[in-house]
Each structure stands twice: as structure tokens, then as C-alpha cells.
N, C-alpha and C positions, 0 to 999 in steps of 0.2 A: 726719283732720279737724284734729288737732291743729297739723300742718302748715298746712294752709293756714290755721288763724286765726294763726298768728306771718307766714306772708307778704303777713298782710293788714295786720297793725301795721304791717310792715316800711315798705307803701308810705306816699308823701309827700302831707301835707298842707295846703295853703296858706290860713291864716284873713286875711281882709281886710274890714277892715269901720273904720268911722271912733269907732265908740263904745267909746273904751280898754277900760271895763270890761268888756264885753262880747267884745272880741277875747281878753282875758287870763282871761275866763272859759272861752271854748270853747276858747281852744290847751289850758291846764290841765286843763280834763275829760278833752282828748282824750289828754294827758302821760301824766295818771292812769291810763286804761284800757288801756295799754301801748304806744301808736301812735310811733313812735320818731324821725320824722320829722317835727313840727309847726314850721310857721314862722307868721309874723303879718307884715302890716302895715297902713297907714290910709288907703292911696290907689291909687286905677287906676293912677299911672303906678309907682307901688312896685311894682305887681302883676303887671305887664307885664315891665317889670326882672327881675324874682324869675323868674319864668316863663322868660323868656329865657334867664340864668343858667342856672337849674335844667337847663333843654336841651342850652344849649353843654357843661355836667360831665359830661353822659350822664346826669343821677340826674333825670329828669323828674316835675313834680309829677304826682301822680292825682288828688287830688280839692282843689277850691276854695272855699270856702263865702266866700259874698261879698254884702254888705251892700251894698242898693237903695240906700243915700244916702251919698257920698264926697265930699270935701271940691273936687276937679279935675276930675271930673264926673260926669253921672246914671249912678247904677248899673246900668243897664239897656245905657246904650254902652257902660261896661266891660264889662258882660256879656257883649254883640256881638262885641265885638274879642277876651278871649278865647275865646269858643266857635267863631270865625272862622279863628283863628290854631293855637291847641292841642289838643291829643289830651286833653281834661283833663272829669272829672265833673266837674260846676256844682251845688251849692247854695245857693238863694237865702236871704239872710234878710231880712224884710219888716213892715213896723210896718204895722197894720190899713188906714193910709192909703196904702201900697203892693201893696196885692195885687192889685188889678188890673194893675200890672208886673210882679209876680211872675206871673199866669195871661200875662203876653202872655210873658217869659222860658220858661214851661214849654214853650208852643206852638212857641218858636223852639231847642228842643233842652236847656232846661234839665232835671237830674235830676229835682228834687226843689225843693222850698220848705220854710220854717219862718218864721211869724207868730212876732213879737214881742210882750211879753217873751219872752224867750228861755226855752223847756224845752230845759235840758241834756241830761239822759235823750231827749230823746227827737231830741234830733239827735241822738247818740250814736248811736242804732238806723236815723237817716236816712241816717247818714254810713257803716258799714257795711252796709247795705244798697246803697248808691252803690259802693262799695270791692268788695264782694263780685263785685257783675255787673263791674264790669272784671278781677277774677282770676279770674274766669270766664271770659270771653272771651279771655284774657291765653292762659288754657293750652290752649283748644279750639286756638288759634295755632296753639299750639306742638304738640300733638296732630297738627292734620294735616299741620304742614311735615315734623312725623317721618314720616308715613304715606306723603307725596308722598315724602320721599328715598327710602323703601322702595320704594316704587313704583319708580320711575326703577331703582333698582339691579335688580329683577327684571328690567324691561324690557331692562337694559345685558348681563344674561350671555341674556336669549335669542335677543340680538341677534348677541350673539357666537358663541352656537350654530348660528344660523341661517347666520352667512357662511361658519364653519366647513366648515359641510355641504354649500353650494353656493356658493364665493365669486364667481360671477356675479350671485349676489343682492346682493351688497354695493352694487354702481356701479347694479342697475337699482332698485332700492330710493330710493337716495339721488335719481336723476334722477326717480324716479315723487313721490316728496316736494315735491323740488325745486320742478317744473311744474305740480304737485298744487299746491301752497300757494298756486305764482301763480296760475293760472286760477283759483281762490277768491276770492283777492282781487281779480281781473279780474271778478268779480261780485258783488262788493259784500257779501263775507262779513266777519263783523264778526272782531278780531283773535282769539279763544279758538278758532271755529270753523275760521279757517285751520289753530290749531294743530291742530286735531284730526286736521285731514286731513291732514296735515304728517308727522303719528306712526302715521294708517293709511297713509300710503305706503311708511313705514319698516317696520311691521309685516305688511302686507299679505301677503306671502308666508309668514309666522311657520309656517303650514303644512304646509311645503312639510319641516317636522321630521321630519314623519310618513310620510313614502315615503321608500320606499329609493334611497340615492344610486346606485345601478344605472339606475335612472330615470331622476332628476335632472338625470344626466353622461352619459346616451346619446348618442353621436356619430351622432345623424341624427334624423328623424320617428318619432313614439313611435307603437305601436300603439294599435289602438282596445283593445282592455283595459286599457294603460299608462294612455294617455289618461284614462280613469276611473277610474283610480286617481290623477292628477292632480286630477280634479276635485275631489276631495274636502280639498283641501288648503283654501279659505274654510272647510269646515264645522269641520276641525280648529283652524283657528285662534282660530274662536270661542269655541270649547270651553274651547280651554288659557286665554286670556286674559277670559272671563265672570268669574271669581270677584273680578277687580281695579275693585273699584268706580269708580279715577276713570278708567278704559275706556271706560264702558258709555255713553260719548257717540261712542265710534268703533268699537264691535266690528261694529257694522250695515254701515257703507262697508268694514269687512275682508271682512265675512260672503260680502256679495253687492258685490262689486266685478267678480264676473265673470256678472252678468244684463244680460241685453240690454233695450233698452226695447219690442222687438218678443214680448218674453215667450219666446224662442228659448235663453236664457242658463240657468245654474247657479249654485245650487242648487235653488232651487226654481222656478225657472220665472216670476218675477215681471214687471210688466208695470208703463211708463212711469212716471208718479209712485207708484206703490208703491211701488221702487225708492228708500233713500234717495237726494238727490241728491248726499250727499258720497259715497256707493259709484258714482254715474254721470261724477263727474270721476275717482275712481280707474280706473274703468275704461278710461275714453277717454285719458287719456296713458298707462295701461300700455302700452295700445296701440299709439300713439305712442312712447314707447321701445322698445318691443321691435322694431316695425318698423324704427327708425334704428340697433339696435346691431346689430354682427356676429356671426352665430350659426355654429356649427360646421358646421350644414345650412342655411345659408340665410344671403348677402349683405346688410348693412345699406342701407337705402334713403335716397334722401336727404330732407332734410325737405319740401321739394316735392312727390315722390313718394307720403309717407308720410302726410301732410296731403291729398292727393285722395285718398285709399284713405278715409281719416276721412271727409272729408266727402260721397262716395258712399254712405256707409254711414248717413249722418244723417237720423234720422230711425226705424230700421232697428236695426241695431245699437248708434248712439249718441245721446246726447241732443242734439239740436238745440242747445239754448241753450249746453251746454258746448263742444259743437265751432266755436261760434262764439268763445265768449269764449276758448279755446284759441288759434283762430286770428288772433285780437288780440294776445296774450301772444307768438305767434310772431313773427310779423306787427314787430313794435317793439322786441322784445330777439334776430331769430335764432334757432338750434338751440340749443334749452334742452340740449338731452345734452352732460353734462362731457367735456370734453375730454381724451384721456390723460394729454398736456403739464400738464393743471389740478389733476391727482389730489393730493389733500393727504396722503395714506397713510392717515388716519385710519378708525378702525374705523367700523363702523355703532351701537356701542355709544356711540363719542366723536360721531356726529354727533347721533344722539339724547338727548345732555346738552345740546350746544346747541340743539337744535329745543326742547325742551323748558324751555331756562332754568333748570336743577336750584335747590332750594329752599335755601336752608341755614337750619337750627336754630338759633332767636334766643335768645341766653344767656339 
């Protein structure tokens, strides 16, 4: 506690207001109660200046306390332009024949007000209560950028586990992402969504930890008991990765990325929109890669080939709407599948920093 009331001194305070005594009253009070940072001045464009300033040093102001009547114009416009312009608390102060500027400033994102004459004390308590909720919010920030780096680094070694295990998941991973993101955005998903599906394409196998690389690596058609024990590799993944709460918008397109919309599919058997439909675009370009890469037991197909296999099947096996917008996304960029020649070397850990944009921790 003690801490964060000196963090709260710490932050900057800009008094502006045109009535001398009245500015040198409230920076004062504010000196007095330990706030370490007060400045003063008697006009919008001082105000504006100072602000400006304050940003270019990196030592940005937090809270403003700023008087309805300036000598270069109505306090209300400066009010607009800084609440427009700055990351900054607003408090008004207001003589009886301003409060109606002061209630249309609150409605337009102002903190807080104080009627005139001025109670010290009780801005005093206005102004940390203004100060408080942004070192509040200041450290939730920081709280979840640390949470998100965490995240991301879990994500980075079970990515690394996973290529480890089967380095065939690396390239079909990264192409299921890849083609995953664009058919997304070939339908009008908005940018958070693409990434979602973007990192169960990368993840989607994550599974596949849990059966033994005898399986895996078989050089040829797996038996039907093999086979089921493949399947189970969506329900495993769910599993490992449920307790990671900023997941829980894509363990579903992991879970069931292998259900058909004819209700034919695993794990549980789901039918057409049941089915989320970021698990029905992972499904249908898995498909699509796997058809176009070269398997130990089975020749890679061409995209021609591989795209009427899909689209026989639509309806049936795959969602109509994505085997369309799939076949748009081929259709104007080509064989989405990376090219050997194109191989960056990079891990599936280093692609999922970039899909994911990693956070960094604001001092």
C-alpha cells in the first residue's frame, strides 16, 4: 500500500487555470501532501505546450485540473483538445455559472469537476481518486503484458516439443496457419480472430505429444487401432493447453478441427454449425496440405487435384462456405504450400512470436 501511494505522488500534475491565486493555491496544497511533480500555468496554449513537452521527455503528464475560463479561449475547447490529443485525467474547475460546461465536459469524458470557491481538501481527495484509477489501470497493463510474455513462452518450448517429436509438423503446421489466417480473412474475420486461428493452426497438432513416435514415423498406412490412437491427439490437446486462459478463444478450433459437418468426424461426433467455424477452416486446409505435401506412403497431389477432392467433399465432409472462400484465397495467390526453396529455417516456436506479435513489459 505503501508503495503505491508514493507511485501515486510520483505521477505528474498539471494545474491551469487563469485565476493566479487560485493556481498557486492548488499546485501548493498539492506540493504540501507530497505530489512531486506539480506544474502551473494560465492558458490553453501554455497547456498544450507543457503537455506536448511533457510527452517529447517521456515524463508524461496524468492528471490536469483545468479552469472553465482562460484568458485565449473557452475552457471547454481546451478541454476538447486536450482530451482529444492526451492520454491525460481531466479535472474541471467551475464557478456556479459554469456548471453546465462542466456537466457537458463530464458527458464528453471529463474525470471529475469542482465548483468554485475552491475546497482544497476536497480536490485533494478528487485528484487522488483521479491518480489512483490510472495506477490502477497503469499496473493491470503491466500485469497482463507479463502474463501474455508467459504465455507466449509456454507456447514457444511446446512448440519446440512438438517439432522435436515429429519434425513433419513443423512445415505442415506453419502452411495449416498460414492458409488458415488467409481463408479467415477471405471471410471477413476481424484481425484478433484471424490471429486466433493463425496459433490453432500452429498448435493444432500440439497432440500429437501424446502418442508414441512409433506411430508418428511409421513408413506407411497406420492401422485401425494406430488410427485411434491418433485420434485422440484434438482431445489431448485440449487438455494440455485449457488451463491457459488467453487460449480459451482457440482450444475449440484445436479440439474439434478434425469433425466433419456431416457429423462423420472426431471427437465427438459434431454436426454442421455446432462445429465452431474456426475448427471447420482448420479442418479443410489441413486437408489441403496434407493432400499437396509428399508423404512417405502416399505422393503429393497437385493443387488442382487436391482442391476437387475438397470440393466433392463440400457439403459432406467440409463446410461449404470455407471451401469456397478457400478456393478464392487459391484461386489469386496459387499454392499456398511453402516452397522448399522458401524455407526460413526458423523454428515453429520463432514463427509463433511472430504470429503472435510477443508483448514486451512497459517500464
Amino acid at each position: 500500500m505503501l508503495k503505491a501511494q508514493k507511485a501515486i505522488r510520483a505521477m505528474r500534475v498539471l494545474v491551469v487555470d487563469s485565476r493566479e491565486e487560485d493556481r498557486a493555491a492548488v499546485s501548493e496544497r498539492l506540493q504540501h501532501e507530497g505530489y512531486e511533480y506539480v506544474q502551473a500555468c494560465g492558458s490553453g496554449e501554455e497547456a498544450i505546450r507543457g503537455l506536448s513537452r511533457s510527452l517529447a521527455m517521456r515524463q508524461p503528464v496524468d492528471l490536469v485540473i483545468l479552469g472553465l475560463h482562460l484568458p485565449d479561449r473557452p475552457g471547454i475547447e481546451a478541454f476538447e483538445e486536450i482530451h482529444s490529443v492526451f492520454d491525460v485525467a481531466i479535472i474541471l474547475l467551475a464557478t456556479p455559472e459554469e456548471r453546465t460546461l462542466a456537466m457537458e465536459g463530464l458527458a464528453r469524458g471529463a474525470d471529475d469537476y469542482l465548483p468554485r470557491p475552491l475546497n482544497l481538501g476536497l480536490l485533494l481527495l478528487k485528484s487522488e481518486k483521479a491518480l489512483t484509477k490510472r495506477f490502477l489501470r497503469r499496473e493491470l497493463r503491466r500485469s497482463t503484458s507479463r502474463n501474455e510474455t508467459l504465455f507466449l513462452n509456454v507456447l514457444s518450448v511446446m512448440a519446440k516439443v512438438l517439432e522435436a517429436k515429429d519434425p513433419y509438423t513443423r512445415f505442415h503446421s506453419e502452411n495449416v496457419s498460414t492458409l488458415g489466417s488467409s481463408v479467415a480473412r477471405e471471410m471477413g474475420f476481424q484481425d484478433d480472430e484471424v490471429r486466433r486461428i493463425g496459433i490453432a493452426g500452429i498448435l493444432h497438432d500440439l497432440g500429437k505429444m501424446g502418442i508414441r513416435e512409433a506411430i508418428l514415423k511409421k513408413a506407411g498406412p497406420l492401422d485401425p487401432e494406430e488410427r485411434e490412437i491418433v485420434k485422440r491427439h484434438p482431445v489431448i490437446a485440449s487438455t494440455i493447453l485449457d488451463p491457459i486462459e488467453q487460449l480459451q478463444g482457440a482450444i475449440g478450433y484445436i479440439k474439434y478441427h478434425h469433425e466433419r459437418v456431416d457429423g462423420g468426424g472426431y471427437p465427438e461426433g459434431l454436426k454442421g454449425e455446432d462445429i465452431p467455424l474456426g475448427a471447420r477452416i482448420i479442418h479443410t486446409v489441413e486437408a489441403y496440405d496434407t493432400m499437396t505435401s509428399r508423404r512417405s506412403y502416399s505422393p503429393a497431389r497437385t493443387t488442382q487435384e487436391a482442391l476437387d477432392e475438397i470440393r466433392s467433399l463440400s457439403g459432406a465432409q467440409f463446410d461449404p462456405q470455407v471451401v469456397e472462400a478457400l478456393t478464392l484465397v487459391l484461386k489469386r495467390r496459387g499454392q499456398i504450400a511453402v516452397k522448399d526453396q522458401d524455407r526460413t529455417g526458423r523454428s515453429l516456436a520463432e514463427l509463433l512470436d511472430d504470429l503472435t506479435d510477443r508483448v514486451k513489459i512497459e517500464d
